[in-house]
N, C-alpha and C positions, 0 to 999 in steps of 0.2 A: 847352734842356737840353744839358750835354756829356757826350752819349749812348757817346760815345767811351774815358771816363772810365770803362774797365770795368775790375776789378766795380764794377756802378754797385747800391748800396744801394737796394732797391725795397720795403721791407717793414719794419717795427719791431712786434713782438709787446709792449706793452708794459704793467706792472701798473695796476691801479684801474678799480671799477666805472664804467661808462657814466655813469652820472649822478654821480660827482665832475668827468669829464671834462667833464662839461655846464655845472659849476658856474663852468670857468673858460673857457668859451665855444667850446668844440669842440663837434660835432654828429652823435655817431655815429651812422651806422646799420647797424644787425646788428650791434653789436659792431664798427665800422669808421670810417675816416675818412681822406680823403686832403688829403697837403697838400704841393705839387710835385708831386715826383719819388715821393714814398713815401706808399705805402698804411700805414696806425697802425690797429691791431691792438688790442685795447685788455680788458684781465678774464686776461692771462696772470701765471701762477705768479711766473717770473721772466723779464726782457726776454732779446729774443732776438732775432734779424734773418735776413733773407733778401737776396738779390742776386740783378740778372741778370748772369753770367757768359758767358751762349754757349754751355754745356755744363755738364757736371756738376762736383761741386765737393764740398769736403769738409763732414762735417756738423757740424764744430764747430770754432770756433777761436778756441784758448786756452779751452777752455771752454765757449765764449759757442755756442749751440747755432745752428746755420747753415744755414738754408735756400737752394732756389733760388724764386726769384719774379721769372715777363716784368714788365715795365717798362710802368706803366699808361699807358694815352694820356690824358694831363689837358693843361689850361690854368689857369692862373693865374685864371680866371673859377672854371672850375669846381671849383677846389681850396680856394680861399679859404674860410675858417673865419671864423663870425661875430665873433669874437675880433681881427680882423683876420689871422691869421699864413697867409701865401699860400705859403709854403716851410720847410723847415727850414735852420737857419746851420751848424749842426755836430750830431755826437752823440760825448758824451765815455765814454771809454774807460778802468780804470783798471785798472793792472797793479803788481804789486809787482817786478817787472823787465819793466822796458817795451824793452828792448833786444832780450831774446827773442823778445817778443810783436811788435817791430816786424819782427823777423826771419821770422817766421810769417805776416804780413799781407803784407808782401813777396812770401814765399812763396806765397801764392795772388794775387798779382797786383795789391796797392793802392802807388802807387806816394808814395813821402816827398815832402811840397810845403814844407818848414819843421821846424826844431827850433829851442829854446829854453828855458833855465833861468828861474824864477821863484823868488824868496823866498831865503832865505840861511840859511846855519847846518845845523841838523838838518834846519829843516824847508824847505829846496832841491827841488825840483820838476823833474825835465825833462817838456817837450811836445813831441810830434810830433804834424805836420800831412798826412794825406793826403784827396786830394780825389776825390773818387766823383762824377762828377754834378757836379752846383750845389751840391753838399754837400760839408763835412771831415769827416773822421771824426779826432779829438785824442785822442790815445793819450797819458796822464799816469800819471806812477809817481816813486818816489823818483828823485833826480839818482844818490846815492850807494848803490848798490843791492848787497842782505845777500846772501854767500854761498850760492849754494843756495837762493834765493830763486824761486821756481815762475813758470816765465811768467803761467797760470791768470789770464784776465779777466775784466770783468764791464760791462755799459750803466750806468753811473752817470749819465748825465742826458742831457736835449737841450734844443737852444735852437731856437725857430721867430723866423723875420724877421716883424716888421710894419711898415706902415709908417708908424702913428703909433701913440701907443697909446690914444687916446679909447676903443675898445672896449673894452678890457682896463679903466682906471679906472674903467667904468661898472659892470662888475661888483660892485661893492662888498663889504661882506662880510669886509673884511680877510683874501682871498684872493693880491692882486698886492702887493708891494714893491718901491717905486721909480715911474716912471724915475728912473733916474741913471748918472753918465757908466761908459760902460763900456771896458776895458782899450785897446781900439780907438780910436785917436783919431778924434772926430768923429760915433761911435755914444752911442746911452744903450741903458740895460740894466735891464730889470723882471724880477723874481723870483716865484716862485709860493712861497708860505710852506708853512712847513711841518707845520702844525697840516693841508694841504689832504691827505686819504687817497687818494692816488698812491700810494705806494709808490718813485719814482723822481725825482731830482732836473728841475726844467724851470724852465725863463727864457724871456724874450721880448726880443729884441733887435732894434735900427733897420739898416736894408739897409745894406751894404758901401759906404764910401767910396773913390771911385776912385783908386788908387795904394796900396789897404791891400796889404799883404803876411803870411800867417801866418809 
């Protein structure tokens, strides 16, 4: 882990009951479940995260309600989820002015690894990339962003690595979509559908090929 990488992201408070979670191969217990770097939290309102900082730290930003949470001691043995997924890939971010908000995240100390426009026209995209940990956190909002437009964020999804997806298609159920090739050259990328009652978007994606860059 690059424990170094602070604030390093050690917590996701995130919606849907226990047994939906179960249905797509996570294993909580008490209401819990680790996977990496990050204890999943799992029956909250609306998503919401904690970090270890080192110190105290503000209790929201951009909204998005911010705890502090020490950095558990796990191993890839012991984090691993029946599902296969032994880590998370990123957790996405989305702002309707993400410039603010990258300003803000800045400001409590994540530092930018990558930006990048996707799609064209109206509907143009910017992403930024910062890395916590073994994790990004991708910060997406308009390219071309509305006057007076509120930094105000929100957890729209996350993606856990596996590293094949045998577990996941055994599921059955017409819960996963996909694999298929994903934006990363040399990854594939499965989807959790969305009839599944989460409340928050989630993917499963194949570990980082060496020389990828966000």
């Amino acid at each position: 882990m690059a424990g170094t990488n602070r604030p390093l992201l050690t917590k996701l408070l995130l919606p849907g009951e226990p047994s939906e979670w179960e249905k797509i191969g996570f294993a909580p217990r008490d209401g819990s479940f680790p996977v990496g770097q990050v204890t999943c939290s799992v029956g909250a309102t609306e998503p919401s995260w904690a970090f270890d900082t080192g110190g105290p730290g503000p209790d929201r930003l951009c909204g998005i309600v911010t705890d502090e949470f020490a950095a558990p001691a796990s191993s890839r043995d012991s984090s691993q989820q029946p599902n296969g997924a032994f880590k998370i890939d990123h957790v996405v971010v989305v702002s309707e002015s993400p410039s603010q908000t990258k300003a803000v995240f800045e400001n409590f100390g994540l530092v930018g690894k990558g930006a990048r426009s996707v799609g064209s026209g109206d509907s143009q995209r910017s992403q930024c990339f910062f890395w916590s940990g073994e994790l990004l956190i991708e910060l997406v909002g308009p390219a071309a962003e509305q006057h007076g437009a509120s930094p105000r964020a929100r957890i729209w999804g996350v993606t856990f690595v596996v590293d094949d997806f045998a577990a996941l298609l055994a599921l059955g159920g017409g819960l996963i979509s996909g694999p298929r090739d994903a934006v990363q050259a040399g990854r594939q990328i499965a989807t959790v559908t969305r009839q599944q009652a989460i409340g928050i978007e989630l993917a499963f994606i194949s570990p980082h090929v060496k020389g990828f860059r966000a």
